[in-house]
C-alpha positions in Angstrom: -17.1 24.2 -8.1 -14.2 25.4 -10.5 -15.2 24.8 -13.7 -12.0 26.6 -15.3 -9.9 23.0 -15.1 -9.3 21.2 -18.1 -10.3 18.4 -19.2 -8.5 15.6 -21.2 -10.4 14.8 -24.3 -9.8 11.6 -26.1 -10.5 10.3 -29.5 -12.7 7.0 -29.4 -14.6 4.5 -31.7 -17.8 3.1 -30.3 -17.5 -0.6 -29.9 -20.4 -1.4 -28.3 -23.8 0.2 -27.6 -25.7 -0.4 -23.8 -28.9 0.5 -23.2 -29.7 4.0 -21.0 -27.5 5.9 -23.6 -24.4 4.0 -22.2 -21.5 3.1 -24.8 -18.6 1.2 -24.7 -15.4 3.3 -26.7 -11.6 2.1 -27.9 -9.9 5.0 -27.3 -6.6 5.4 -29.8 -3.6 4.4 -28.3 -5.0 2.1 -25.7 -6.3 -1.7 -25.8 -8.6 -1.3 -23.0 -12.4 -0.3 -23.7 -13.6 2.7 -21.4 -17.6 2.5 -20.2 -19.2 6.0 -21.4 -22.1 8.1 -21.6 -23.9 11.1 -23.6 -23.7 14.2 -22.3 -26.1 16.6 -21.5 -26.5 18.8 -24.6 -26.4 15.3 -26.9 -29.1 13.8 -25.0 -31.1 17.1 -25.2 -30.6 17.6 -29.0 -31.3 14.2 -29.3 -27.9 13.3 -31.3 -27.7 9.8 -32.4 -24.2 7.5 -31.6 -24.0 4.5 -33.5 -21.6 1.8 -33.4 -18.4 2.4 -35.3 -18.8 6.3 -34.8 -15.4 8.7 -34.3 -16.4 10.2 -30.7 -14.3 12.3 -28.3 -14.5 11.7 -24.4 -13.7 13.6 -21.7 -12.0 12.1 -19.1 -13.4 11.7 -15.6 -10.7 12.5 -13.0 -11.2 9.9 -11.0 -11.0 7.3 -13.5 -14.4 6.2 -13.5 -16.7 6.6 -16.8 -16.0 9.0 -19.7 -18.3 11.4 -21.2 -19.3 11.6 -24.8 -19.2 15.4 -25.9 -19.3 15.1 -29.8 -19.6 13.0 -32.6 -17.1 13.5 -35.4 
């Protein structure tokens, strides 16, 4: 797998929070809400997301679900 692609990181707000560490985030510029999820290292440090929290997102390529990777 190459991992040496770049991803495209968004700023977000958490709207909404779903259980199973799932999150629902407005990203700036855009009116639609994109259905997220912790990643790996925040799940393992056991960082908190709470609504109303500045987050950025990578970007899943395919347009699916977007991955929370910190918590500004």
């Amino acid at each position: 797998m190459d991992n040496n692609k770049e991803k495209s990181q968004l700023n977000g707000i958490v709207t909404e929070a779903l259980p199973n560490t799932f999150f629902k985030v407005k990203l700036e510029g855009q009116e639609d809400e994109l259905l997220t999820y912790l990643a790996g290292k925040m799940r393992l440090h056991r960082i908190r997301v709470l609504i109303g929290d500045k987050v950025i997102v990578e970007l899943d390529q395919y347009g699916g679900k977007g991955r929370i990777v910190k918590r500004l």
